[in-house]
N, C-alpha and C positions, 0 to 999 in steps of 0.2 A: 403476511397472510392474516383475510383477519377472521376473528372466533367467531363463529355464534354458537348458539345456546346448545346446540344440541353434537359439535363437534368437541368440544370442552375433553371428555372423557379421554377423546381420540387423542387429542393435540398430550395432554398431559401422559398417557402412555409414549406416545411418541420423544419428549422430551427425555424420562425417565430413560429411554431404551438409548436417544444421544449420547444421555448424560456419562452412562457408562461405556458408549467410547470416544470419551473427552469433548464432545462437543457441547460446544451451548448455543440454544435457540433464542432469541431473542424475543420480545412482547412485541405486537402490534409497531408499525414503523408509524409514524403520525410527520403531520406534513409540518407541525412546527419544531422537527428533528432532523433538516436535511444534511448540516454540516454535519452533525456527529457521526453518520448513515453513509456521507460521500467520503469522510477522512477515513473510514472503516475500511470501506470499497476498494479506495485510491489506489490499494498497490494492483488491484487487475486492470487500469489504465493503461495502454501501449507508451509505451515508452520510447518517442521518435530514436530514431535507430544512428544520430548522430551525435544523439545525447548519449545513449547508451555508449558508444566508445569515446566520447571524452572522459566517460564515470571511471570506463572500464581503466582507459589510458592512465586517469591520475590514480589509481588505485593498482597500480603496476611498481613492482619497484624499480624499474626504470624513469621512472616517471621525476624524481629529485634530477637526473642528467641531462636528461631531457629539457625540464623546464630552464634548468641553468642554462643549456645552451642557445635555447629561444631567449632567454631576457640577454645574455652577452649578443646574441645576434640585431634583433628591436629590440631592447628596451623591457621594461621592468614594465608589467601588465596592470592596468590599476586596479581590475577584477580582484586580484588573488593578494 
C-alpha cells in the first residue's frame, strides 16, 4: 500500500495498534524487491497434492522401511 501525505498519521496509528499484537507492517513494496516479497509469500503457494504426500510419506516413521524395501525391490534411487 502506498503513503501519501495526508494518510501518514493513519498508517502510523495503524502500525502502533499491529505492533501490539505482534504484527509487523511492512514499508511500501517497490518493484526492484520482488524476490524478497515472493520468498515471504511462498508458503501461501498450493502445494500440488502429490507432492504434499511424498513430504508427508518421508516425514513418517515408516518411511526408513519403506524406503529399504523399494531400494531392495529396484534399486538404490539416485534422488536421495
Amino acid at each position: 500500500m502506498h503513503e501519501v501525505g495526508t494518510s501518514i498519521d493513519f498508517w502510523a496509528k495503524v502500525r502502533k495498534r499491529f505492533a501490539a499484537a505482534g504484527v509487523t507492517m511492512t514499508q511500501d513494496i517497490r518493484t526492484a524487491d520482488p524476490d524478497g516479497e515472493q520468498q515471504r509469500w511462498q508458503h501461501l503457494v498450493p502445494e500440488p497434492e502429490h507432492e504434499r504426500k511424498i513430504r508427508e510419506l518421508k516425514a513418517s516413521p515408516e518411511w526408513p522401511a519403506i524406503k529399504a524395501r523399494m531400494e531392495a525391490q529396484y534399486g538404490i534411487c539416485p534422488e536421495d
